[in-house]
C-alpha positions in Angstrom: 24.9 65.6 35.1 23.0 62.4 35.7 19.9 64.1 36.3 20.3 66.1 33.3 20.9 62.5 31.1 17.9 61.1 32.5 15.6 63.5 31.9 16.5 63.9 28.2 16.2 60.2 28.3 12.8 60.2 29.9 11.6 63.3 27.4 12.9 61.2 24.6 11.3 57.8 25.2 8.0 59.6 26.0 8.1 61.8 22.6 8.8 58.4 20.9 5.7 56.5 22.3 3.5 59.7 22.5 4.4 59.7 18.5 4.3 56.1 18.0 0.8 56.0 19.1 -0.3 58.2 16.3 1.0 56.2 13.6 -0.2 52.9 14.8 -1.6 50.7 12.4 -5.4 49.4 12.2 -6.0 46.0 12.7 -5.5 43.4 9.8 -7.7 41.3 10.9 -11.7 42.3 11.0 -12.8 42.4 14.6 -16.0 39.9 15.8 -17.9 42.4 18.0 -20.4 40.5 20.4 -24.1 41.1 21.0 -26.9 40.7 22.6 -28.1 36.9 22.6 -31.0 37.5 20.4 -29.0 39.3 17.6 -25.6 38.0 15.7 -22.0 39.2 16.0 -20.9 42.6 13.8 -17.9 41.7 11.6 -16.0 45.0 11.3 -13.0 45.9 9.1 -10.9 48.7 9.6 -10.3 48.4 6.0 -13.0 49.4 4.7 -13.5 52.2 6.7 -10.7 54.6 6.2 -7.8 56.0 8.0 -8.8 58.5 9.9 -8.8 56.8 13.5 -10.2 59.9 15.1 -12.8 60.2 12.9 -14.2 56.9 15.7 -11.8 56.5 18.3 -11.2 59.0 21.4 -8.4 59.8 22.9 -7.8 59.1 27.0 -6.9 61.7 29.1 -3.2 60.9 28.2 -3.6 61.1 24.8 -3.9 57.6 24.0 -6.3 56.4 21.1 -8.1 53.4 23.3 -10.4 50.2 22.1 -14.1 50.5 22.4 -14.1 48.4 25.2 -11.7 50.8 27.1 -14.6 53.1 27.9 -17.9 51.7 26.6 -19.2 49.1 28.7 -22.3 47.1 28.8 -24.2 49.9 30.5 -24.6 53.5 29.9 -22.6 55.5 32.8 -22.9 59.3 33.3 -22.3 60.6 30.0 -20.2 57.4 28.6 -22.8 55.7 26.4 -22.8 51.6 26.9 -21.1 49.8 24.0 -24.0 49.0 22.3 -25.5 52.9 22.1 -21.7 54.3 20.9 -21.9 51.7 18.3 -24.8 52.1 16.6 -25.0 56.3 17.7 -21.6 56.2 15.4 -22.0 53.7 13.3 -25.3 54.3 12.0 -25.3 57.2 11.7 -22.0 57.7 9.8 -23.9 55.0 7.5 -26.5 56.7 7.0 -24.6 60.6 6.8 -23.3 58.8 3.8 -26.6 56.8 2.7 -23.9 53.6 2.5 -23.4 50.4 3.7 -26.0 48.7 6.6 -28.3 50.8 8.2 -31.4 50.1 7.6 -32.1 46.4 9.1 -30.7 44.6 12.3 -29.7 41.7 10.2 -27.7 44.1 7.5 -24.9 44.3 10.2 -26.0 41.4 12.6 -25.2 38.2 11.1 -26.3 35.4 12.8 
């Protein structure tokens, strides 16, 4: 009977954060993504971009939307682009998809 209590428990509390998860809320605040040393910080706001998480984020092997920073690091690895290449691959070119917002300058998104 125990066994049977816990393992509804367990299935329960997992369903609740595997649903959870889905339904988490952007950011309020704009993020201050860092650059390289010769170009300014990116100011992003979740805002202004939507709600469709997926359409940028990726999910981890358990399921779990991650941060950027999660998976893209400051060098490209295999077939995980570097920070830097994932943000402007997706960034830009969603921009530009849509022929709105920065794309054509460094400075347009790099403000220094």
């Amino acid at each position: 009977m125990k066994r049977k209590v816990a393992f509804w428990t367990a299935l329960v509390v997992a369903l609740v954060f595997a649903v959870g998860t889905g339904f988490a809320a952007a950011p309020d605040k704009p993020l201050v993504l860092k650059a390289a040393k010769s170009k300014g910080p990116v100011t992003f706001e979740h805002a202004k971009h939507g709600k469709e998480c997926a359409s940028c984020h990726h999910k981890d092997k358990a399921g779990a939307e991650q941060k950027c920073g999660k998976c893209h690091g400051d060098k490209t690895e295999g077939k995980t682009l570097s920070a830097k290449e994932a943000f402007h691959t997706q960034c830009k070119d969603c921009h530009k998809k849509a022929n709105k917002g920065p794309f054509k300058k460094c400075e347009d998104c790099h403000k220094k």
